[in-house]
Each structure stands twice: as structure tokens, then as C-alpha cells.
Residue, then its C-alpha position, 0 to 999 in steps of 0.5 A: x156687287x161685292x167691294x171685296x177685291x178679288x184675292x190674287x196669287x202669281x205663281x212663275x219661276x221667272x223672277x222678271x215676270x212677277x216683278x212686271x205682275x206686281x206692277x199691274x194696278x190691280x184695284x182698277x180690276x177689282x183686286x188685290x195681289x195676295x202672294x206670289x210663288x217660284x212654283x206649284x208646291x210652294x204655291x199649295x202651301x200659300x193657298x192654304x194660307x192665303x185663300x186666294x180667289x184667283x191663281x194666275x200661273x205658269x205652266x213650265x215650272x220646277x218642282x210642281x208644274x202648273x198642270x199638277x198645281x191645279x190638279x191638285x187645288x182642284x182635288x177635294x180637301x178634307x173639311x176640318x169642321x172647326x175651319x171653313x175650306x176655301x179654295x181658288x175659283x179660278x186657275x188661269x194657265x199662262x204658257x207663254x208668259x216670259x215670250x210675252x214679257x219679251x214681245x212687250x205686252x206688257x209696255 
């Protein structure tokens, strides 16, 4: 078993819930919080950036939807042979999120 955390980005329009996702102790998970994004493009350029392991996101956004986003991240790259291509191994899909902030499931 690696002691590597799990990389991990947030991707919501909704302030209120990545402020509550950045409260999760994530190192008890095996991971750490790489970024967090407003929106699916804003999200793409991180991935390429960061190289995040996991992409938690929210389906109903502006711009870039999380439907699109994980399309698009699960599109082949073109492989520079100088850098090696990482892409998330998991996108998970939240469409509930603010209705679940707002039942408490996160107290």
C-alpha cells in the first residue's frame, strides 16, 4: 500500500460547500486537498496543473457543467513525449450537494 495521499480536487459554483469540503479531514481518508474550482473549465486547466487523482464535483454549473467536465477529462490527450499524461482516476458526480449542506449531512 502506497503512503502517497490521494490527490484531490472539488469542483462547485456554490461557495458555501467548498468552504464545508475543505473542512473534511482528508489525511484521515488517505488524501489531501489539491484545489478546488467555480466550474468544469476553470476545473480542466487545474487538472492539467495539478494532476489530481480524484475530481469530486457538482453536476449543475455555469460555464462548464460537471457532465461536460468529465467528458472532457476522460477524452484522450495528446501525449507530449517530454511530459507524462496524468489524468484523474475517478470523477465523482455530486447533484445534490447544496440540498445536502442544507439537511445537515455534513454536521
Amino acid at each position: 500500500m502506497s503512503s502517497t495521499p490521494l490527490t484531490v480536487l472539488i469542483v462547485d459554483d456554490e461557495q458555501p460547500l467548498r468552504e464545508e469540503l475543505r473542512m473534511v479531514p482528508w489525511p484521515n481518508f488517505g488524501a489531501e486537498l489539491a484545489g478546488e474550482a467555480e466550474n468544469g473549465e476553470e476545473a480542466l486547466r487545474l487538472c492539467e496543473v495539478l494532476q489530481p487523482d480524484v475530481v469530486i464535483t457538482d453536476i449543475t454549473m455555469p460555464v462548464m457543467d460537471g457532465l461536460e467536465l468529465a467528458k472532457r477529462i476522460r477524452e484522450p490527450v495528446p501525449v507530449d513525449p517530454g511530459r507524462a499524461s496524468h489524468l484523474p482516476q475517478r470523477v465523482w458526480l455530486c447533484e445534490r450537494g447544496a440540498q445536502a449542506r442544507r439537511t445537515g449531512i455534513f454536521n
